[in-house]
N, C-alpha and C positions, 0 to 999 in steps of 0.2 A: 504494500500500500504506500501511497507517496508518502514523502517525507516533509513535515512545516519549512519553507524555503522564504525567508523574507523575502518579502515585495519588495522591487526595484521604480516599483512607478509608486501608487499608492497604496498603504497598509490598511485593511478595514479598518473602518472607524463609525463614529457617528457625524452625520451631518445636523446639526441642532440634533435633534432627540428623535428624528423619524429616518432619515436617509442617509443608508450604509453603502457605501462602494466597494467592489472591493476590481485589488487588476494584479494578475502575476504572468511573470514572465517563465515560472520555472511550474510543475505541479505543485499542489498546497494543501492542506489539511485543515478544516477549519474546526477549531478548538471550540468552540461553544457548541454542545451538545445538550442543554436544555430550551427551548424553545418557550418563552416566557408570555410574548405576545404574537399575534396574526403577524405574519410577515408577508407580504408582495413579494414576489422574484421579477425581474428580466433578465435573459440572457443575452448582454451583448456578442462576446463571443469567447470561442470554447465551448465547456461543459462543467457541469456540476452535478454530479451523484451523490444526490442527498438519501442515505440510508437510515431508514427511520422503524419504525417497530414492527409494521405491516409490511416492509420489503422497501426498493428502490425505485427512487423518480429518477428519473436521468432529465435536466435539459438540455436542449442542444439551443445554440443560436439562433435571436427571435424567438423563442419560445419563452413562457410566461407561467407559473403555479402560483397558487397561496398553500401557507400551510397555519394550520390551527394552532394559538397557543398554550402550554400546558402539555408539550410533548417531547419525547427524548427524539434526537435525529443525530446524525454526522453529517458533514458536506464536505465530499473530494472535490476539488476542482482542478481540470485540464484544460492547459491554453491550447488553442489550434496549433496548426503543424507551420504556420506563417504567421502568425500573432498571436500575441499576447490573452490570458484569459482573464476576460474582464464582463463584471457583471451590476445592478445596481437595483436594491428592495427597498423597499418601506416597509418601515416598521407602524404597524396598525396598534398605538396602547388602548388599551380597554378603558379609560377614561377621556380617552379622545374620542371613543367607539360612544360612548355610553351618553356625551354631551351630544353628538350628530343624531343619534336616537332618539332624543331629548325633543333636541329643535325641530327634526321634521315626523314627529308624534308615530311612532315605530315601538312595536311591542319587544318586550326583551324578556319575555317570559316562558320560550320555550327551549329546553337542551335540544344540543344538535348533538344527531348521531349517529352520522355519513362518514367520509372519509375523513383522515386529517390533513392528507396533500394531496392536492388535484393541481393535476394541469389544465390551463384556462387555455382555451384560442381566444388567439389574439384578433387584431383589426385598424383599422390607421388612426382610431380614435386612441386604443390603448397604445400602441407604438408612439404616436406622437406624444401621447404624456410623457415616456418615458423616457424619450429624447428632449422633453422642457426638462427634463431637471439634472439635465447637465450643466446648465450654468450654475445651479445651486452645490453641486459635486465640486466644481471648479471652485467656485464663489465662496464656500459653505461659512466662513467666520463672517463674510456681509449678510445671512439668511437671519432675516427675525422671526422670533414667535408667530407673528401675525401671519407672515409670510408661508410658516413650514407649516401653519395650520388650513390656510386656502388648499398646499398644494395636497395637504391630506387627505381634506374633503373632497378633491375634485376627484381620488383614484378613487373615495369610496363610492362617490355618486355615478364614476364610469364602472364600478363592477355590480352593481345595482342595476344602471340601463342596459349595459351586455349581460349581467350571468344574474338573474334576481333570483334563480337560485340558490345564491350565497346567500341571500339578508337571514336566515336562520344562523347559516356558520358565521357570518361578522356579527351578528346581535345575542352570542351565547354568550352571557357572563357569571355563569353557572361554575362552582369550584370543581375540582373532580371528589368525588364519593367513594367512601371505606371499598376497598375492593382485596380480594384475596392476596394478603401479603407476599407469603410463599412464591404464588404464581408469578406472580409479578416480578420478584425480583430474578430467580431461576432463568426470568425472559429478559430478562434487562440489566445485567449485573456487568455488560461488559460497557456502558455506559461512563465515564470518567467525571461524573457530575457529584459536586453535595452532598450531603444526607440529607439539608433540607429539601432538594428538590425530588427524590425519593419519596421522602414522605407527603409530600405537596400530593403528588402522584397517586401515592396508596392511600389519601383521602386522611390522611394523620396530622396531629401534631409531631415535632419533632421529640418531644419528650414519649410521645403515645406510641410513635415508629418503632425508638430505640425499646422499650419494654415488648411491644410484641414479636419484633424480631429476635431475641433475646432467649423467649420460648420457643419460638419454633424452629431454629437453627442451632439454639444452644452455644452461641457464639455474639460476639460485637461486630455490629456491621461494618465494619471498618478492617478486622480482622477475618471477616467472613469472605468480604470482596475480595482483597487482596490472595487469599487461599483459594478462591474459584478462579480465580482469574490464572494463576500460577498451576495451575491442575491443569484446566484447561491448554495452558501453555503448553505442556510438559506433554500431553496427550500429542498435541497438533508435531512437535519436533520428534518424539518416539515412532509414530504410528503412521505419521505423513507425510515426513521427513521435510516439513517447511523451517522456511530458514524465518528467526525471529523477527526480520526486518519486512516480512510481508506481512504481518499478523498481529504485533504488538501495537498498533493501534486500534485494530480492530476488537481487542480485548481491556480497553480502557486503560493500557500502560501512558504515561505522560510522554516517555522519552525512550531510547534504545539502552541509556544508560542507566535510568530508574530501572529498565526492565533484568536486565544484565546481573543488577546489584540484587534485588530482589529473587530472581532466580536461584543465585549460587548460593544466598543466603540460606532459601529453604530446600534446594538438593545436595548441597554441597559438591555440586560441579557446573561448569558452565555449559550454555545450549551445545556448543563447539565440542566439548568431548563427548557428548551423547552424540550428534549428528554423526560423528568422526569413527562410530564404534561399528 
């Protein structure tokens, strides 16, 4: 799997508090794995294989998803084979969501319970929005409040006359609900996120996570992750003979070196002389 490769053009960031760019010249890995609010995609060009709980969205250039907030994902991104991979979302917060719901008298009382990434088609109404907010990308420390709030409303109000489909998925501000711990985590444990985001998840307090995970693992989730995750490891180089550099991020390691250290701690040898035998 790629490796995190600093940006040479722009590093994501925030533009005011809605608009992330992001643009690499080499592959990249992108490190936020909890998905907090509704996000917009475009894909200028490249790709971006966002791996999320329900399997893979791939986009390709010109293409467009939203994804629902409240969920664990990864995002690989590949530059074309002649340019650079560059891409540019909105971030949707649910108090921006919930004041637009407000003004144009919009119910917000029912959960949504579709997918949580869809690919939208597009059309020259959404392309061109998303071609206006490159002077804001460019521009971004002249962008005001007022400013990053029109261009807010105007993606909400274009994905409302194209897809009104959404207005249920942009109008749920519903938490997530107690849901089977166990399960959950077994499906999600290669995640490299928090424990509050964990528990956000399995519908817990953080104080209520750590107690029942406690009983049902008979371990501290902190000491739990780190031992599935190492198992796991140890399964994929014995049995499948991958080398740790394709796979240790896909098993929520930070780095090759976190993983490295971590390994030989609990085998008392490195990937190297098991791969080697």
């Amino acid at each position: 799997m790629a490796e995190l490769i600093k940006s040479i053009c722009n590093e994501d960031g925030d533009m005011g508090n809605a608009f992330v760019y992001s643009c690499y010249f080499e592959k990249a890995f992108g490190y936020e794995q909890f998905v907090s609010e509704h996000i917009v995609f475009f894909q200028i060009a490249g790709e971006t294989h966002i791996s999320h709980q329900k399997g893979i969205l791939i986009l390709k250039e010109g293409q467009m998803a939203i994804a629902h907030r409240n969920q664990l994902a990864k995002a690989f991104k590949y530059p074309a084979k002649d340019k650079e991979y560059s891409s540019v979302s909105v971030v949707l917060h649910a108090d921006r969501l919930k004041r637009y719901a407000m003004e144009n008298h919009m119910a917000t009382d029912k959960r949504y319970t579709g997918d949580f990434n869809i690919p939208l088609q597009s059309n020259v109404f959404l392309e061109g929005y998303f071609k206006s907010l490159l002077p804001y990308v460019e521009q971004s420390a002249a962008v005001s409040r007022p400013m990053e709030i029109v261009k807010v409303n105007e993606i909400v109000t274009l994905l409302l006359e194209n897809h009104p489909e959404l207005k249920t998925f942009l109008f749920d501000f519903s938490e997530p609900f107690k849901i089977d711990l166990e399960k959950f985590m077994l499906e999600n444990y290669q995640y490299n996120v928090p424990l509050e985001n964990f528990s956000k998840l399995t519908g817990r307090s953080l104080a209520s996570f750590k107690r029942d995970f406690e009983k049902i693992f008979q371990s501290s989730p902190r000491k739990w992750l780190k031992e599935k995750r190492l198992s796991e490891a140890y399964e994929l180089i014995m049995k499948k003979q991958q080398k740790p550099a394709d796979f240790y991020l896909d098993l929520g390691f930070e780095n090759l070196s976190h993983f490295y250290t971590s390994f030989k701690e609990k085998f008392g040898v490195t990937p190297a002389n098991i791969i080697s035998k």
